[in-house]
C-alpha positions as CSV (number, residue, x, y, z in Angstrom):
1,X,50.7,-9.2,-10.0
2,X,47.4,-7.9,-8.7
3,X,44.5,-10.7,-8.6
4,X,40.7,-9.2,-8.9
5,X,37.3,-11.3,-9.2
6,X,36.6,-11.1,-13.2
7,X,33.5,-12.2,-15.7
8,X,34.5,-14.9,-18.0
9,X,32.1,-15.3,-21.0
10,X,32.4,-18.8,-22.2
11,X,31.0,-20.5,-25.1
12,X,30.1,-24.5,-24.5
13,X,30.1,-27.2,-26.8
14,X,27.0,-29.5,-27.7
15,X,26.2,-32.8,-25.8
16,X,28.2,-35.0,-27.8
17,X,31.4,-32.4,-28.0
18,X,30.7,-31.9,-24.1
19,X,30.7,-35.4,-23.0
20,X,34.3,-36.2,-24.9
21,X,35.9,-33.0,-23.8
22,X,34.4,-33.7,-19.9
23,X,35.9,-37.3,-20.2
24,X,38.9,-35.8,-21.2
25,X,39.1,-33.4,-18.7
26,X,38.1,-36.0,-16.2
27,X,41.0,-38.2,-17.1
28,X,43.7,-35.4,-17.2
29,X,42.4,-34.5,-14.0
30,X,42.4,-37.7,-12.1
31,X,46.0,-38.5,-13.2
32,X,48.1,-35.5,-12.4
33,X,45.7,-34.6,-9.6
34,X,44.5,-31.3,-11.1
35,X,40.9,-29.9,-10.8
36,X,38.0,-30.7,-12.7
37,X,36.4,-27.8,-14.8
38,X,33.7,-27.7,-17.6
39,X,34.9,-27.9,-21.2
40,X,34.5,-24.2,-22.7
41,X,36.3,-21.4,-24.8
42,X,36.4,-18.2,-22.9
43,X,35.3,-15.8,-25.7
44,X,35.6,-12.3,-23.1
45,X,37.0,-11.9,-19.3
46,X,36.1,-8.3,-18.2
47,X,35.2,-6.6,-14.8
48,X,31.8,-6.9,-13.4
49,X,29.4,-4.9,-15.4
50,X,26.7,-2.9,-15.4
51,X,23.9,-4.6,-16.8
52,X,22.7,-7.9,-15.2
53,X,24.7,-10.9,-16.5
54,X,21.5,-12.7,-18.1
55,X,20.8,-9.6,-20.1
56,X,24.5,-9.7,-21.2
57,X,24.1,-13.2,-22.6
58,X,20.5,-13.3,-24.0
59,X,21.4,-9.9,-25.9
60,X,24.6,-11.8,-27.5
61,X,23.3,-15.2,-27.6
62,X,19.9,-13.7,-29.9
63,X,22.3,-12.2,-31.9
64,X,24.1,-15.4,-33.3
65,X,23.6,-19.0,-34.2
66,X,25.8,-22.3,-32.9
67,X,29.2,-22.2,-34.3
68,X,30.8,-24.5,-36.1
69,X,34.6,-24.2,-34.9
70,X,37.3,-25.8,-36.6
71,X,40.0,-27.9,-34.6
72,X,43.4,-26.6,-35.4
73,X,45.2,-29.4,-33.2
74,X,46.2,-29.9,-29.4
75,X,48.9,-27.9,-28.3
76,X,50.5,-27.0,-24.8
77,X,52.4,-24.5,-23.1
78,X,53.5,-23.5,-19.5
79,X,51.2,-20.8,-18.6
80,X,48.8,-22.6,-16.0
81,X,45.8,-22.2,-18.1
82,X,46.6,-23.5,-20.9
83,X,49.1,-26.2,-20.0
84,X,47.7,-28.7,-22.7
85,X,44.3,-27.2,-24.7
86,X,42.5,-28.1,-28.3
87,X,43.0,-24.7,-30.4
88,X,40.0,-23.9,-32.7
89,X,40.5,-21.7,-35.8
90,X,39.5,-17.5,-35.1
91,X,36.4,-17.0,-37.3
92,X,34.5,-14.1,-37.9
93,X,31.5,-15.0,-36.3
94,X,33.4,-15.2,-33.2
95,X,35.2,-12.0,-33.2
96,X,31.6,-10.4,-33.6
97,X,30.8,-12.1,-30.7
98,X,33.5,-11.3,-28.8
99,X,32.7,-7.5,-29.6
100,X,29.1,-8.1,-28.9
101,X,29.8,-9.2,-25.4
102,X,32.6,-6.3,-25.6
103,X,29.8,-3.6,-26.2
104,X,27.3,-4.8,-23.9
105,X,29.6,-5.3,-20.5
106,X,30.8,-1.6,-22.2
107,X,34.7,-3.1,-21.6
108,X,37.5,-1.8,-22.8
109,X,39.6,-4.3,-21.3
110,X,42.8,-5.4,-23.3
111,X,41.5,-8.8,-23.6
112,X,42.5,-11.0,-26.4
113,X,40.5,-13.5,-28.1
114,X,42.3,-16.8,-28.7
115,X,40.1,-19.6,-29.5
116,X,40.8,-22.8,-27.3
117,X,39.7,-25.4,-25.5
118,X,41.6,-26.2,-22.3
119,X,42.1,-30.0,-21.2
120,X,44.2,-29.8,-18.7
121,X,45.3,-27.0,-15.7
122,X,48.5,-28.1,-14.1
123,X,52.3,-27.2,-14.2
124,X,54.1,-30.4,-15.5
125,X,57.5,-30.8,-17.4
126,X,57.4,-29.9,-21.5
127,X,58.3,-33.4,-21.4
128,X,55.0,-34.6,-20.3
129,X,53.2,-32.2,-22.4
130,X,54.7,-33.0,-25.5
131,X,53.6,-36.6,-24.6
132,X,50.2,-35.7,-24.0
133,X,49.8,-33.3,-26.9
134,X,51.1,-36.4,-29.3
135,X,48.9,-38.5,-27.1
136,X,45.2,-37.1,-27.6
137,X,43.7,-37.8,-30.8
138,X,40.4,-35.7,-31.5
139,X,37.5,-38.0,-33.0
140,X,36.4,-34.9,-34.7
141,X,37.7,-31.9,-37.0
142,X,34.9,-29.3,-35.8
143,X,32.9,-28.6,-32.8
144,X,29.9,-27.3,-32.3
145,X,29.5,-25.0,-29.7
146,X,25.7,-23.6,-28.8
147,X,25.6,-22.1,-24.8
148,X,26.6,-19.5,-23.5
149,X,28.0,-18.5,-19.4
150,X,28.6,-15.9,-17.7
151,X,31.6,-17.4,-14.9
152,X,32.6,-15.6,-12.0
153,X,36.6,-16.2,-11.6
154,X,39.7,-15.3,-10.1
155,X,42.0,-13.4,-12.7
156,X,44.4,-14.8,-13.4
157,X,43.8,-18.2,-12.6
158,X,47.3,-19.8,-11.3
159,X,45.6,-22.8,-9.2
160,X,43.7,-25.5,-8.9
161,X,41.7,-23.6,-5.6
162,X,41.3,-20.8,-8.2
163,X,40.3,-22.9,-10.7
164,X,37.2,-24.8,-7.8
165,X,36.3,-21.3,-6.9
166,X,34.5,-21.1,-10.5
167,X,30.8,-19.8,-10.1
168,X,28.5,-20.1,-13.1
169,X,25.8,-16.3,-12.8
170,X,24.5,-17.7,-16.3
171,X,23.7,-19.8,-19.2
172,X,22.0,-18.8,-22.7
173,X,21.6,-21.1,-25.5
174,X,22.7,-19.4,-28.5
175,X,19.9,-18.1,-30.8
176,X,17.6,-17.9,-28.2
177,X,15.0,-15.5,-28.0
178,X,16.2,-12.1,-25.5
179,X,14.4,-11.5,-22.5
């Protein structure tokens, strides 16, 4: 499988979503020795692109409000990125951002939008992700989610030094005026 430095666009929750999910994340992290990431939904992952990332964000960030997403429940699985992740519910507001960012990085890529929030990048056994999954209780139904990043990233990611080679280009808050 061929590797190749990718853009991931990721939408970030507000403050009080942000500082649960890091905790999380944190937690996870520190007991099954697995790296420590920032809590975000990837909402595009495309080659580099023309235009300069900030122009990329402020044109989609002007172009919608914070989104209200809706937590479906806390799955797992045994692809490395998304061992054990809060799914939110596909809305339309995403999907036109997803096409937004689509347009302006002018990607035809195949990827596919799947709205989660991952907690946790490791292999373990099902066993101990069906453990976790039962384990984590979400103190909210929705999430709020108002930034934007532009991430430079290894695709795909399959490790923790993957996962530490992470560079944030940059950040938008949604709504904001272009440039």
């Amino acid at each position: 499988m061929s590797r190749r430095t990718v853009i991931a666009y990721w939408l970030t929750p507000t403050e009080s979503a942000r500082t649960f999910f890091q905790s999380v994340i944190n937690d996870l992290a520190q007991r099954y020795n697995a790296p420590v990431f920032e809590p975000h939904v990837t909402i595009h992952v495309g080659a580099t692109c023309p235009d300069p990332f900030d122009r990329v964000l402020s044109k989609a960030a002007q172009r919608c409000e914070p989104m209200l997403l809706q937590i479906l429940g806390v799955s797992g699985s045994s692809e490395f990125i998304k061992t054990l992740f809060v799914q939110f519910a596909l809305t339309t507001q995403l999907e036109q951002l997803n096409q937004s960012i689509r347009t302006s990085v002018q990607d035809s890529s195949g990827y596919r939008l799947d709205p989660h929030l991952s907690l946790l990048y490791k292999r373990i056994s099902i066993q101990d992700r069906r453990l976790l999954m039962r384990s984590i209780e979400m103190p909210f139904a929705e999430v709020i989610f108002d930034s934007l990043k532009a991430v430079r990233c290894i695709s795909p990611t399959q490790s923790r030094v993957d996962v530490e080679a992470w560079r944030v280009l940059a950040e938008k808050p949604i709504g904001s005026p272009g440039v």
